[in-house]
C-alpha positions as CSV (number, residue, x, y, z in Angstrom):
1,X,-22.6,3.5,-0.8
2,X,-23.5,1.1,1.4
3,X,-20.0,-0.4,2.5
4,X,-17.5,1.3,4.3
5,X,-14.6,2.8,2.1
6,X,-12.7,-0.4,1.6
7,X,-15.3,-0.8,-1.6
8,X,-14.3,2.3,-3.0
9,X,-10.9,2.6,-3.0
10,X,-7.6,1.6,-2.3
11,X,-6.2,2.9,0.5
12,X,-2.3,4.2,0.3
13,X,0.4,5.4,2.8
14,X,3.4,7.8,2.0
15,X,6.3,6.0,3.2
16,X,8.9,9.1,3.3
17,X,6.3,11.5,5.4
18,X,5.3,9.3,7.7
19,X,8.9,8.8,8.0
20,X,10.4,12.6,7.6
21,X,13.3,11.4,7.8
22,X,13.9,9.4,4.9
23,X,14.0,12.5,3.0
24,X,17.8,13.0,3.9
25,X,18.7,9.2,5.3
26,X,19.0,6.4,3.0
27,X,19.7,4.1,6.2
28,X,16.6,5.5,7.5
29,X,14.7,5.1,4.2
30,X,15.4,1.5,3.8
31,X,15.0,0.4,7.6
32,X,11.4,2.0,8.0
33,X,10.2,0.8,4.6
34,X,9.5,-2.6,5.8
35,X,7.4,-1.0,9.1
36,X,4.9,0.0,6.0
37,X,5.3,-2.3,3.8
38,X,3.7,-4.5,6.9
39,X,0.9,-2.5,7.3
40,X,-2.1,-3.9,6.4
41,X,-4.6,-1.4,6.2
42,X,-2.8,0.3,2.9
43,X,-2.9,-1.8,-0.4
44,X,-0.9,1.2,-1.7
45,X,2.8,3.1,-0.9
46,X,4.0,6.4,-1.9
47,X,7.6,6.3,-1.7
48,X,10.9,6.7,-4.0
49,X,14.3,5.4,-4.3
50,X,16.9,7.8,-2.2
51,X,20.0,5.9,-3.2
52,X,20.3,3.1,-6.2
53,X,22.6,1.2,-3.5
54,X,19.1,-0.6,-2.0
55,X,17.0,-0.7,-4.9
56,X,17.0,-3.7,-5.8
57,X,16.5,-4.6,-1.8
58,X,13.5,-2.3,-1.8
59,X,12.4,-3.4,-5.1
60,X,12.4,-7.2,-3.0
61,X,10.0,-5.8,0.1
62,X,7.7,-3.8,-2.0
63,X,6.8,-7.0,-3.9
64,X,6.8,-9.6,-1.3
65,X,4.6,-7.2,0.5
66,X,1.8,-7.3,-2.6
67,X,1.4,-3.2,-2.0
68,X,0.9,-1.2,-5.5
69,X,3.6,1.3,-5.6
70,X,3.7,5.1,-6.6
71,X,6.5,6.7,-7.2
72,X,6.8,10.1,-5.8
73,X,9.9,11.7,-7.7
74,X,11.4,14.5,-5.9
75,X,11.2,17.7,-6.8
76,X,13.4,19.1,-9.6
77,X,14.4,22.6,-7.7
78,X,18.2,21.6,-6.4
79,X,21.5,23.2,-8.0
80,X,21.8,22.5,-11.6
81,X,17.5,21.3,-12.1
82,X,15.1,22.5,-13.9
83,X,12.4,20.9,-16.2
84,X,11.8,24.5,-18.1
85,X,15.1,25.9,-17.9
86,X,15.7,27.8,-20.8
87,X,18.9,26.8,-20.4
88,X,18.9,23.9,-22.7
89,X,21.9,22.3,-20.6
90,X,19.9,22.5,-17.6
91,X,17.0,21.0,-19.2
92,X,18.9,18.2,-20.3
93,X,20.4,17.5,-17.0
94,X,17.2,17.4,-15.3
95,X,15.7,14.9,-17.9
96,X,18.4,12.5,-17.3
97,X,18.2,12.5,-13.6
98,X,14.3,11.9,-14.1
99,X,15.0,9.1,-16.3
100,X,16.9,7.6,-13.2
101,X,13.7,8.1,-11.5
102,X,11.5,6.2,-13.7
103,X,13.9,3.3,-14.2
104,X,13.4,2.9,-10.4
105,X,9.7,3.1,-10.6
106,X,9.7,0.3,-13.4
107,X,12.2,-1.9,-10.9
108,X,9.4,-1.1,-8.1
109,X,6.7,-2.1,-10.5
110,X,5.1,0.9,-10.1
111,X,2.4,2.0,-12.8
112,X,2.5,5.4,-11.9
113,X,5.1,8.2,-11.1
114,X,4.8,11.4,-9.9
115,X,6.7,14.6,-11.2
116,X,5.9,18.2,-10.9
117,X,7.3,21.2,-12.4
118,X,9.9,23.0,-11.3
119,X,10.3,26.8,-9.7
120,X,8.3,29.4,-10.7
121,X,10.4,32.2,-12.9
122,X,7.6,34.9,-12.3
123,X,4.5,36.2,-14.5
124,X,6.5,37.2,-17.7
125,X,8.0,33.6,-18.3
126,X,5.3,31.7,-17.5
127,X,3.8,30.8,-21.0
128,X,7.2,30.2,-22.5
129,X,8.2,27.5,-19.4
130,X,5.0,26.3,-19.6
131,X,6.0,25.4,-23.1
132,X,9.0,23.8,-22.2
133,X,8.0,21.8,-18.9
134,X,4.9,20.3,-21.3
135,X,7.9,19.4,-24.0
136,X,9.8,17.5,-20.7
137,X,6.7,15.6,-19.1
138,X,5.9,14.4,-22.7
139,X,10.2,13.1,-23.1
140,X,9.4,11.3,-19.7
141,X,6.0,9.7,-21.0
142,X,7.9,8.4,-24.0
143,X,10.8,7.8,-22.2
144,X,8.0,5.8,-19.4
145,X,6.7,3.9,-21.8
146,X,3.2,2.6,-21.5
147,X,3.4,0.6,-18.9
148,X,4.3,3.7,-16.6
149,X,1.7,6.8,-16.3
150,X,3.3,10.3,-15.9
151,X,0.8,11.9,-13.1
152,X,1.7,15.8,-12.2
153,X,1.2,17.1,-9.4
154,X,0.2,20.8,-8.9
155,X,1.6,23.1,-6.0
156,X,1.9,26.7,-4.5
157,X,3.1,29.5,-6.3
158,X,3.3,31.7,-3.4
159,X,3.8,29.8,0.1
160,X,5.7,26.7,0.2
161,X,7.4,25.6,-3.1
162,X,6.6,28.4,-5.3
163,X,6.6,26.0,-8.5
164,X,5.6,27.0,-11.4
165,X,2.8,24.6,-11.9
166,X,0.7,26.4,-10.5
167,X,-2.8,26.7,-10.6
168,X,-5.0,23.3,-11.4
169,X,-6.3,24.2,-15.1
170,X,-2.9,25.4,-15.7
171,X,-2.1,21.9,-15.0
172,X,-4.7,20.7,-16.8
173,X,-3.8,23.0,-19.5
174,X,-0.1,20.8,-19.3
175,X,-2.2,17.2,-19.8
176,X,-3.9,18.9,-22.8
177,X,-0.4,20.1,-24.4
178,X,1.4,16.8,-23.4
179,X,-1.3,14.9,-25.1
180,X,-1.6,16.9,-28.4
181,X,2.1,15.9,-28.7
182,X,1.2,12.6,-29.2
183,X,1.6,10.9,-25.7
184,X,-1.3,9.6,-23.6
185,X,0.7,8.3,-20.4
186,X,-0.2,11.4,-18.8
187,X,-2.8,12.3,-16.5
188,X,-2.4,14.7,-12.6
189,X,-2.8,14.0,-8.6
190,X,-5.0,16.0,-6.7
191,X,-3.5,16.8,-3.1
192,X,-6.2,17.8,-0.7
193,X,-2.8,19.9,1.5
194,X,-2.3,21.5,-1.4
195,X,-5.5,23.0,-2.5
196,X,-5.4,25.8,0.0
197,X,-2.1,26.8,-0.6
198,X,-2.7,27.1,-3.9
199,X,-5.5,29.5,-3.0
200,X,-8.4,27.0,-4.5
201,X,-11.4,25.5,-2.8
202,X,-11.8,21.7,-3.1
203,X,-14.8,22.6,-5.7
204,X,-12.6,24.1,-8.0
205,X,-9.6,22.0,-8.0
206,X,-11.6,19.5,-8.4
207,X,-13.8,20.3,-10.9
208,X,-11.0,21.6,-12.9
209,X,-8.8,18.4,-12.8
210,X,-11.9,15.9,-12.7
211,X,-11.2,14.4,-16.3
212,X,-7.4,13.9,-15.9
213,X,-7.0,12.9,-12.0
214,X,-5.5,9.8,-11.8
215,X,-4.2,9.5,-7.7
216,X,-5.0,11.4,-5.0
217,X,-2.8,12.6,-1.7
218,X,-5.1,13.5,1.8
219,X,-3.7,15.8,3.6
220,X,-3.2,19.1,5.3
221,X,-1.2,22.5,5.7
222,X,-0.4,25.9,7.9
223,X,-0.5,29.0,5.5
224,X,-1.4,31.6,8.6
225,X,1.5,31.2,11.1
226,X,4.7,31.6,9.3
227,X,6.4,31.2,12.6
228,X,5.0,27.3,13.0
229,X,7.8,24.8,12.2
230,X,4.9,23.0,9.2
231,X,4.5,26.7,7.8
232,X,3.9,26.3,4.0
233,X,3.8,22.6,2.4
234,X,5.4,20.6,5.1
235,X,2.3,18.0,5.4
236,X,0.6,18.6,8.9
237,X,-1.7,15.6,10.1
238,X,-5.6,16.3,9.8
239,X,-6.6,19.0,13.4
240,X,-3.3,19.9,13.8
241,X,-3.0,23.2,15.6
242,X,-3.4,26.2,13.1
243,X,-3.8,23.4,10.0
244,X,-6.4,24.1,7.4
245,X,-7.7,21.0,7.1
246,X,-9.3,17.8,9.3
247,X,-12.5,15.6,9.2
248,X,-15.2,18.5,8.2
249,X,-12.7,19.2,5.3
250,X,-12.0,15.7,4.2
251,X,-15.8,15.2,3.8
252,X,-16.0,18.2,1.5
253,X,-13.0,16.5,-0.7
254,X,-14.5,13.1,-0.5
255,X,-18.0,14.4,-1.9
256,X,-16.3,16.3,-4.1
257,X,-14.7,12.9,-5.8
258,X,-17.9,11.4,-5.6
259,X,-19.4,14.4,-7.4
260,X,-16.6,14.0,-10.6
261,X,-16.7,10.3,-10.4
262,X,-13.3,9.2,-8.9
263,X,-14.7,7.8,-6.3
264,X,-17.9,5.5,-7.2
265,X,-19.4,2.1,-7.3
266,X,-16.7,-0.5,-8.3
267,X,-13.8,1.6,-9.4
268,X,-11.8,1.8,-6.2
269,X,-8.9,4.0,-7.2
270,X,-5.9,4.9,-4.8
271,X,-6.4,7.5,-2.7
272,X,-3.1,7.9,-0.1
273,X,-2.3,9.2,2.9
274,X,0.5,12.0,3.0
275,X,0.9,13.3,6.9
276,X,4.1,13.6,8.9
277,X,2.5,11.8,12.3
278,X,1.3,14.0,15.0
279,X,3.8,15.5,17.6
280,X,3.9,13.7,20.4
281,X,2.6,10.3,19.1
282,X,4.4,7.2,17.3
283,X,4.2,6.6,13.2
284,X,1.6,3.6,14.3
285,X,-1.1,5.2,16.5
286,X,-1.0,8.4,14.2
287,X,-2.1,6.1,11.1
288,X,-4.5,4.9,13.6
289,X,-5.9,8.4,14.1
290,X,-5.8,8.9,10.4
291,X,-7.9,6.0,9.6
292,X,-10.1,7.0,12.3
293,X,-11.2,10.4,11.2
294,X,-11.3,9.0,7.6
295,X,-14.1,6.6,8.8
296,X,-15.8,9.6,11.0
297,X,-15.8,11.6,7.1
298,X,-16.8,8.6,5.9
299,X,-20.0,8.7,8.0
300,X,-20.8,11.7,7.4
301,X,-20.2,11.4,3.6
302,X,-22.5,8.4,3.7
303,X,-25.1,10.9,5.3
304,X,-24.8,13.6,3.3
305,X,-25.2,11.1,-0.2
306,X,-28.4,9.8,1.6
307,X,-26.9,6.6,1.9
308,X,-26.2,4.0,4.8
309,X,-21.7,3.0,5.5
């Protein structure tokens, strides 16, 4: 460890939180993409496709810009969606509008997508959806092709989305079952915001997702004020007031990757921002004070391994 982070991974940015808006504004979405696109600390974006009507213009930026994309396909929860409906109809409906998703990911040339499961139908169905949201991520891997690896992404049961994946070796558990059905494009994210919501420490989640982790989201989250506007999985930046996580935390996730092996000598994998920007300050100077407290983590990482930045 004797360079700075630059050596050990490539550093990403999450186009829509950085931009909250985009969520909900396609003019929005594709007006701000080029403001990240330009940024040239990230060799990586987070982002998807809000309306097909500027794909193909997005599809343009993203690779003049040289940025690896990931998709990020939205979540599955909205009238009519659900991966692991039983409610074959459902099902069906939900697997077509993912398969929108991953054509858009293929025209972004994007060698990873992001899906998650849908919402949580309490203790007694659990096994059973399980069983059905492995059978969907395993259509979508097919469906993906090789080219394009299926990563799932694990969330809150409890506090924020209230998905049903759930727990990270429950997720795990989904890898395992998607891969003894014959598919291999499969693998999960680990998102440092998520971790406490889910009700993990970074030891655990990460221990129990080391062998499958294939992208990773920094982050934070409020789970003790419900009256804060961030309450739940909204994506606080690192110290904001009443968050759960900023530099002392990030140094425990960082040695933590180090410890599995994500992050090592000559792998540099993508590792990716995903804050809104602080209150008060522009999307540019908050991804300055981002990068900043990852180099002050860094330090410290570097001290804790015994090892020189």
């Amino acid at each position: 460890m004797t360079r700075g982070w630059q050596t050990y991974m490539r550093l990403g940015i999450n186009h829509h939180l950085l931009f909250p808006r985009s969520f909900e504004s396609a003019e929005t979405h594709i007006r701000t993409l080029p403001q990240v696109l330009a940024m040239d600390a990230f060799e990586v974006v987070d982002l998807f496709i809000l309306d097909e009507s500027y794909l193909d213009q997005a599809a343009g930026l993203v690779a003049q810009s040289g940025k690896q994309a990931v998709y990020n396909c939205p979540l599955m929860t909205g009238p009519g969606f659900n991966p692991h409906s039983f409610d074959e109809a459902v099902r069906q409906a939900t697997l077509s509008e993912a398969k929108l998703h991953m054509d858009r990911a293929k025209l972004l040339g994007a060698r990873m997508a992001v899906v998650a499961s849908g919402s949580d139908p309490g203790e007694d169905d659990r096994a059973k959806q399980s069983i059905l949201f492995a059978d969907y991520v395993a259509e979508l891997c097919r469906y993906a092709g090789p080219e394009l690896e299926l990563i799932i992404e694990p969330f809150d049961r409890s506090i924020g989305k209230r998905l049903l994946i759930g727990s990270t070796p429950e997720a795990a558990a989904i890898v395992e079952l998607v891969r003894k059905l014959g598919v291999g494009n499969v693998g999960l994210l680990i998102d440092m915001g998520h971790v406490p919501l889910m009700e993990e420490t970074f030891d655990f989640a990460i221990r129990h997702s080391a062998p499958y982790i294939r992208h990773v989201h920094l982050g934070s989250c409020v789970m003790n004020n419900p009256s804060d506007p961030l309450y739940g999985d909204m994506h606080p930046p690192w110290g904001y007031p009443g968050g759960e996580n900023d530099v002392p935390e990030l140094v425990q996730f960082l040695c933590g990757l180090f410890e599995v092996g994500y992050l090592g000598e000559g792998k540099r994998p993508t590792v990716t921002f995903e804050m809104r920007p602080y209150p008060n300050r522009s999307e540019s100077a908050s991804v300055a004070l981002f990068i900043d407290k990852l180099e002050e983590a860094w330090r410290q990482v570097a001290l804790k391994r015994g090892k020189s930045v």
